[in-house]
DRENSERO-470985 format. One record per residue (C-alpha): y, z, x; residue in three letters; residue number from 1. Coordinates in Angstrom, 3 decimals. Each point is the difference from the previous one (the first is absolute). Last residue first. Example, Ala and Ser with C-alpha at 12.3 -4.5 7.8 and 13.67 -1.06 7.14 Angstrom:
2
+----------+----------+----------+------+-----+
!        v !        w !        u ! code ! pos !
+----------+----------+----------+------+-----+
!   -1.060 !    7.140 !   13.670 !  ser !   2 !
!   -3.440 !    0.660 !   -1.370 !  ala !   1 !
+----------+----------+----------+------+-----+
***
This chain:
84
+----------+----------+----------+------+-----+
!        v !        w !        u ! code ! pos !
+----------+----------+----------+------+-----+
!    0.037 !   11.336 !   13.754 !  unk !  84 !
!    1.301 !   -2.151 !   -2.202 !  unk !  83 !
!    1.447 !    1.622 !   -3.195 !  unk !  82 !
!   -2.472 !   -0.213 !   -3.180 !  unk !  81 !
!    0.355 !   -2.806 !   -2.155 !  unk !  80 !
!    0.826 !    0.339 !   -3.718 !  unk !  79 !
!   -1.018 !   -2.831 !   -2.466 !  unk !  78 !
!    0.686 !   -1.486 !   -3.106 !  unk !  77 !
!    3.002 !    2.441 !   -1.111 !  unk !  76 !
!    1.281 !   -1.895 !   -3.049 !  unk !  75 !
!    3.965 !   -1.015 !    0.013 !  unk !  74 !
!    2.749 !    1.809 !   -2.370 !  unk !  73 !
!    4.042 !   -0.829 !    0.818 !  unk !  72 !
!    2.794 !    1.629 !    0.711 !  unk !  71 !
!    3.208 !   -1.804 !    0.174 !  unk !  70 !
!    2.596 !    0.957 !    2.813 !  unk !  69 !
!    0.418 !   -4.297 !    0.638 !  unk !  68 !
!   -2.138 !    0.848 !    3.210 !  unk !  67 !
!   -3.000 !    1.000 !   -1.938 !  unk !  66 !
!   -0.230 !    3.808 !   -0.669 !  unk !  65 !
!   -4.051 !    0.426 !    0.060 !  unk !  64 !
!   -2.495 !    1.615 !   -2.610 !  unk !  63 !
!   -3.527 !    0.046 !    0.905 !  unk !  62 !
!   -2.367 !    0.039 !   -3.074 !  unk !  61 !
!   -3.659 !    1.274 !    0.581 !  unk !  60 !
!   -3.174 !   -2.370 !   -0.159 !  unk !  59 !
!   -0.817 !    1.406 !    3.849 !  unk !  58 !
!    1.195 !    3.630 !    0.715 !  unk !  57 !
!    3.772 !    0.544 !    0.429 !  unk !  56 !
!   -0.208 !    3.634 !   -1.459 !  unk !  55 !
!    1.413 !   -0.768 !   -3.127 !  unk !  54 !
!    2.728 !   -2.072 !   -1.145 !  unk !  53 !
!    1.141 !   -0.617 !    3.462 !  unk !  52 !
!    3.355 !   -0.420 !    2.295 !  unk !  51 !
!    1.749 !   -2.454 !    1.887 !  unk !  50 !
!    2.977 !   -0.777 !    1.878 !  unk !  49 !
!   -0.131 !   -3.086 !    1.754 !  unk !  48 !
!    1.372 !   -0.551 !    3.872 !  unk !  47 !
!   -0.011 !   -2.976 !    0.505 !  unk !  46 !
!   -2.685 !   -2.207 !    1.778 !  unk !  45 !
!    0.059 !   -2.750 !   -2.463 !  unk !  44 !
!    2.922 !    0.595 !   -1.930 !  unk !  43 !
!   -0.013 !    0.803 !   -3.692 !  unk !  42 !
!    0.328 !   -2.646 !   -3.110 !  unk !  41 !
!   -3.431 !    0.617 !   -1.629 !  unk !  40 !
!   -1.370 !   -3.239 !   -1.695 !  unk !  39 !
!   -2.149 !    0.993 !   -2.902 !  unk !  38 !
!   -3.129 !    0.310 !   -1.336 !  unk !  37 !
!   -0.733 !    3.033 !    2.340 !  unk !  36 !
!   -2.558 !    1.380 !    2.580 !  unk !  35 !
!    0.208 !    3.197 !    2.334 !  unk !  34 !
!   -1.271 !    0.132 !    3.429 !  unk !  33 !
!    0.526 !    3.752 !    1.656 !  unk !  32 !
!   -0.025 !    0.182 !    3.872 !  unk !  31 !
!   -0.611 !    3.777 !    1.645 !  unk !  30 !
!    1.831 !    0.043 !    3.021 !  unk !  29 !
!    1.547 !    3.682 !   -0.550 !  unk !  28 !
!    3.625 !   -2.040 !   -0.455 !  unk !  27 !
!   -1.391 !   -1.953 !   -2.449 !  unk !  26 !
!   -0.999 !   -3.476 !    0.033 !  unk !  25 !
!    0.292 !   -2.352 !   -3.272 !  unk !  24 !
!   -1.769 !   -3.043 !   -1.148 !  unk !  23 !
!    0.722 !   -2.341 !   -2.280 !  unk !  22 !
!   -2.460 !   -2.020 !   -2.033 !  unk !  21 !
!    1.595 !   -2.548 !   -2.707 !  unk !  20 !
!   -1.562 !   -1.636 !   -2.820 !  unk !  19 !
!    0.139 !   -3.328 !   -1.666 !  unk !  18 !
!   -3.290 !    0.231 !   -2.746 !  unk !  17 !
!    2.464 !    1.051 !   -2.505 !  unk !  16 !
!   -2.426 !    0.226 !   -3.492 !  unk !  15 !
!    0.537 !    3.998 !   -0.241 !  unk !  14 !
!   -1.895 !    2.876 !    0.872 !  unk !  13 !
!   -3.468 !   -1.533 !    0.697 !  unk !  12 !
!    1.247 !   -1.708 !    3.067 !  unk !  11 !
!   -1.039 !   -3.378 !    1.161 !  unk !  10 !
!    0.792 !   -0.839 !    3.466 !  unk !   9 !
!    3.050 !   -1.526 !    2.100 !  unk !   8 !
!    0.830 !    2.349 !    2.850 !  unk !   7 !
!    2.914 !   -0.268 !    1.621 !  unk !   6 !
!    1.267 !    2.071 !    3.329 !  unk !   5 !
!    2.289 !    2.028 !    1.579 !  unk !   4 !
!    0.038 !    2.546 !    2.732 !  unk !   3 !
!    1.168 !    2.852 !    2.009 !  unk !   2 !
!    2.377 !    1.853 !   -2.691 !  unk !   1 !
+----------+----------+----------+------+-----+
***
């Protein structure tokens, strides 16, 4: 996990406008952001494990192990390509 950061919008899903946007580097380079309700207890540049609903394509969950051993469900919002 490279980064964390709050967002506070409307969302259609539920009436929490307090969101969180945390974003997540894989060994490849390629950098996932995922969004949540809640506060994630996991270490800011840790290593996460992670793994996806689907193929990992935008509006997709992400499922990570927090550092507590819980898993928990965040929206992909973005995927970044490695740096050339």
């Amino acid at each position: 996990m490279i980064e964390i950061s709050q967002v506070n919008e409307w969302c259609r899903h539920c009436p929490d406008w307090n969101q969180a946007v945390y974003s997540f580097k894989l060994d490849d380079g390629t950098v996932y952001v995922g969004r949540t309700h809640t506060t994630l207890d996991i270490t800011l540049n840790g290593h996460t494990s992670l793994r996806f609903e689907k193929d990992g394509h935008v509006g997709d969950h992400l499922y990570i192990r927090d550092d507590a051993g819980k898993e928990r469900k965040l929206t992909v919002t973005q995927k970044k390509a490695p740096k050339q």
